[in-house]
Phi, psi and omega in degrees: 000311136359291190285318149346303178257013154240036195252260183333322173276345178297320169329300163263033152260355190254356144329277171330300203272342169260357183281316217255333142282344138352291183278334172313300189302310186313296217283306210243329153074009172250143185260335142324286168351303207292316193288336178270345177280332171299291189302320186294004187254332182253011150326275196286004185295314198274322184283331174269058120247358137292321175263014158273344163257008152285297200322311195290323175269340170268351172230194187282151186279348215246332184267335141322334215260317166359277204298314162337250194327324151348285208264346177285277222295003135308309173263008163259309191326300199311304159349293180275318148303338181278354179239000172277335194270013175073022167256004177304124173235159191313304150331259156020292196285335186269333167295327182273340162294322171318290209307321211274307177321331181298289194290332155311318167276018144245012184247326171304281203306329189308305181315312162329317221256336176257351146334285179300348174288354194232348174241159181301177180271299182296029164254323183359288202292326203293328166347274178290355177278308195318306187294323182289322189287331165321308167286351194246343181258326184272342131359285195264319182256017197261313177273349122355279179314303183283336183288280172349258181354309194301307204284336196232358163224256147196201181312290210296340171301311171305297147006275160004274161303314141356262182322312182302346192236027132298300216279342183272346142307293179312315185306318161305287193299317170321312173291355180253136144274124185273153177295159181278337167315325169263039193254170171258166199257000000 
């Protein structure tokens, strides 16, 4: 179940990322625009994936990864409601990249990290091959996706499907119990 929601949510970051220059490009029509909505989603991305991996080791993984995925699909739904009613600005878009780098850099390492709670040691590696070959793949079919979406609805429509598809992650990951061998004491 684990991999499952984070196989969807990887989906819906690659999602995220051609939806949301798309729309940068709609609004501004600057290839600046773009460069600052990047950089402002992968700044906090890269310093908060250091306290996300303090966070992973020090707090529950299952429950970080909850409040992540959660908190992605909260500030894109704002988004995608906020450009259906046609009130999306430019800001609007540079905050939700802060925001959503910031909760991205405690949702990697926790997944990471929460692997050995849930497979034997020896599945370990067959484990971790899986989550990686998962990630590489939704990678490639996640802005796949997000193109699609752009083309048959538009951004705030993608946008959408994005959030649905945190929230259909947290529902997974909801459904998981870590064994008591890994709980702490």
């Amino acid at each position: 179940m684990v991999w499952i929601g984070q196989t969807i949510s990887n989906l819906g970051d690659g999602i995220f990322t051609i939806a949301l220059a798309w729309q940068v490009l709609l609004m501004t029509h600057s290839g600046t625009a773009m460069g600052i909505v990047l950089i402002a989603s992968m700044v906090p991305r890269l310093v908060f994936v250091l306290i996300g991996g303090v966070a992973a080791d020090r707090l529950p993984r299952r429950l970080i990864i909850l409040w992540s995925d959660g908190g992605r699909g909260v500030v894109v739904l704002l988004i995608s409601i906020l450009g259906f009613a046609g009130l999306l600005q430019f800001w609007q878009l540079v905050l939700e990249s802060l925001l959503f780098g910031v909760v991205d850099g405690f949702f990697n390492p926790a997944i990471m990290a929460i692997t050995p709670d849930l497979v034997e040691k020896e599945d370990l590696a067959s484990a971790n091959a899986l989550v990686s070959f998962s990630g590489n793949i939704a990678q490639l079919i996640g802005p796949l996706v997000g193109a699609g979406l752009i083309a048959l609805i538009n951004p705030m429509g993608a946008f959408l499907v994005n959030a649905v598809s945190f929230f259909v992650s947290v529902a997974f990951i909801l459904s998981v119990r870590l064994p008591e061998r890994h709980m702490k004491k």
